[in-house]
N, C-alpha and C positions, 0 to 999 in steps of 0.2 A: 240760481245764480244768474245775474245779466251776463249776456255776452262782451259786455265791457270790465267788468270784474275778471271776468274768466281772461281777458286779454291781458290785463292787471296782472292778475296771480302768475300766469305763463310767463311773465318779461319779469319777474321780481325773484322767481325761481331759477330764470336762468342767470342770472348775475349773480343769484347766491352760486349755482353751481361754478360760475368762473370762477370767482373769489376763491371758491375751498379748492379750486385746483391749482390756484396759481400762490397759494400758501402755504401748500404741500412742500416739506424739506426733506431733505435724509439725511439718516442720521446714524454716522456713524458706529462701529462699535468702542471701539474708546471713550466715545463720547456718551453712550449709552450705559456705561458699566459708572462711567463719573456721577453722571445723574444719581444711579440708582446708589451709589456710595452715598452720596450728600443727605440723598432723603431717607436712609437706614440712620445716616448720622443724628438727624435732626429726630425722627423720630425718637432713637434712643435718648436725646439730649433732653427734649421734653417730655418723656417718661421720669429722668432721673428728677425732674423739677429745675433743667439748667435752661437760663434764656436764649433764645435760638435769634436769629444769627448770633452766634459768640463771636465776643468784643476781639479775642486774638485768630486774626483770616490764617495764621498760618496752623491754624487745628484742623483748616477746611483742605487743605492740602492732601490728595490721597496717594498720588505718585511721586 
């Protein structure tokens, strides 16, 4: 590999590295338990053969 590539690669990696830290969120636990309610939901809903998103938002409602 040239030493220009190699200079490449080094500046390309480090801007991916900022990017994935400055994308980094937290996330709460409430917010974390909603999620996984939704995608339990939806999995079951397309198990049972029902279309996901469902047309009525207040089924999506957990709390």
């Amino acid at each position: 590999m040239k030493e220009s590539e190699k200079r490449v690669r080094e500046y390309l990696a480090e801007i991916g590295r900022r990017g994935g830290l400055a994308s980094r969120r937290e996330l709460t636990r409430s917010h974390a338990k909603q999620m996984v309610g939704i995608r339990k939901a939806k999995r079951a809903a397309l198990k049972a053969g029902k279309p996901w998103p469902p047309r009525d938002r207040k089924l999506l409602k957990l709390s």
